[in-house]
C-alpha positions as CSV (number, residue, x, y, z in Angstrom):
1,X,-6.8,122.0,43.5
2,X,-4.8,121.2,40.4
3,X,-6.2,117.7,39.6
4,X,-8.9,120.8,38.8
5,X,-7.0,122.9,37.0
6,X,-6.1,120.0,34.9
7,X,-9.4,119.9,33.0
8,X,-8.4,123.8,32.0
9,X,-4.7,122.7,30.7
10,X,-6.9,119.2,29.0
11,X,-8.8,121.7,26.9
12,X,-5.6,123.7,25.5
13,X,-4.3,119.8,24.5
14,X,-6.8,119.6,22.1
15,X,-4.9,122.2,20.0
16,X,-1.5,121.4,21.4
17,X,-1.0,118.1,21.7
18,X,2.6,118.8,23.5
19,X,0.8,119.5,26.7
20,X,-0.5,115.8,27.4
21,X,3.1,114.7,28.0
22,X,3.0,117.6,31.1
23,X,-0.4,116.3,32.1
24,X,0.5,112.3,32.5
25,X,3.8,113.3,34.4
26,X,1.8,115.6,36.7
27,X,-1.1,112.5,37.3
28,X,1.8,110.1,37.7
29,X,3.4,112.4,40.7
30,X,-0.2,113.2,41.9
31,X,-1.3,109.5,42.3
32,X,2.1,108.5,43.3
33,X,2.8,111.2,46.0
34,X,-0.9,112.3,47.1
35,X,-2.2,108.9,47.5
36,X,0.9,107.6,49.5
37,X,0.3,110.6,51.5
38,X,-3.8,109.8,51.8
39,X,-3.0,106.2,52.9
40,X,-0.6,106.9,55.5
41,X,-3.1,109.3,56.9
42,X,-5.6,106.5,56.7
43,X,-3.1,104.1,58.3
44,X,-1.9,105.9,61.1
45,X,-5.8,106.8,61.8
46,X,-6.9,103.4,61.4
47,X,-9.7,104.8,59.0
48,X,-12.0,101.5,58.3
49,X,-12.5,102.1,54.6
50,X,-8.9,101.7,54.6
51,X,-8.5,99.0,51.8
52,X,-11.6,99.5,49.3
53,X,-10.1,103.5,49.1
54,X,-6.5,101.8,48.4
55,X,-8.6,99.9,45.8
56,X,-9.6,103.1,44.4
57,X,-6.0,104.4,44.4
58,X,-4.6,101.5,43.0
59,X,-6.8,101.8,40.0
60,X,-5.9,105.1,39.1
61,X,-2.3,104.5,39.3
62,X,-2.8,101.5,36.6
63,X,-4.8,103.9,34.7
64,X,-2.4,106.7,34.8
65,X,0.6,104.7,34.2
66,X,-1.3,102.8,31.1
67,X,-2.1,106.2,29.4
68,X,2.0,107.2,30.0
69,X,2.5,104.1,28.7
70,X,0.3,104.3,25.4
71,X,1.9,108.3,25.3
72,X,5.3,106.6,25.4
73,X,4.9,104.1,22.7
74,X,2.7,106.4,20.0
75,X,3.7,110.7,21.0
76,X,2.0,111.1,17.4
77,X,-0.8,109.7,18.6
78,X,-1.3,111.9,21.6
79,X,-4.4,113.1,20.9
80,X,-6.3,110.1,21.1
81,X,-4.9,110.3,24.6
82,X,-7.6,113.7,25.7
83,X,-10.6,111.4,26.0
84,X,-9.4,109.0,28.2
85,X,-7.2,111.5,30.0
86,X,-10.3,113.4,30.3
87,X,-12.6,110.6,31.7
88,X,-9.6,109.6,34.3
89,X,-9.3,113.1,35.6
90,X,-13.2,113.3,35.9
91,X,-12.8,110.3,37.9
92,X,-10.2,111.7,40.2
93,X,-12.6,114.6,40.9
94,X,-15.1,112.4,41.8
95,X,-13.5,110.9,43.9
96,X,-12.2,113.9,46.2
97,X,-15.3,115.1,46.2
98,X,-17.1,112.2,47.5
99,X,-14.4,109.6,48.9
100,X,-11.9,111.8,50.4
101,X,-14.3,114.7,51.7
102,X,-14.1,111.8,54.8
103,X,-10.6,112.2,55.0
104,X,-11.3,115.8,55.9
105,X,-11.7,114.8,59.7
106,X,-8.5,113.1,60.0
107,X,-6.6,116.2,58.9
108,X,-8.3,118.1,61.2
109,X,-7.7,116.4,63.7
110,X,-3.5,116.1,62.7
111,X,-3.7,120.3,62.6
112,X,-5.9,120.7,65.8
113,X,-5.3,117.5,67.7
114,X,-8.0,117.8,71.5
């Protein structure tokens, strides 16, 4: 839910460039914490798409750590940040709403084991 919220907060960065700083350390706790989370769950599952969704993860994180990077090195130049921030989070979307929805199953079944 706030990956979608994050398109919202990416719109007011276009006149306040101070917020990207809040974005990239939110996407570098998201893809940190939720997709350790998402691979244990795939792990302890034995989910079969295991390793091409770690693939997936894997190159967000490079992604999201390469934007904090370029943020780091140039703040002045955050704004050239919005489009690829933009693009990354688009991604993200994407993929909860056609890669994890498979996930959905294995939490189920953690909340309401038979």
């Amino acid at each position: 839910q706030e990956v979608f919220l994050l398109t919202q907060l990416l719109d007011k960065a276009v006149r306040d460039n101070s917020l990207i700083e809040n974005i990239l350390t939110f996407l570098v706790t998201y893809t940190n914490e939720h997709f350790k989370d998402e691979e244990n769950l795939m792990d302890r599952h034995g989910f079969l798409e295991i390793d091409e969704h770690n693939e997936a993860h894997e190159l967000f994180k490079v992604t999201v750590f390469k934007l904090k990077s370029d943020y780091e090195s140039s703040p002045n130049q955050a704004g050239k940040l919005i489009f690829p921030i933009r693009k990354l989070i688009d991604e993200i979307i994407d993929h909860i709403i056609h890669v994890d929805y498979k996930l959905k199953a294995l939490r189920l079944n953690e909340i309401n084991p038979s």
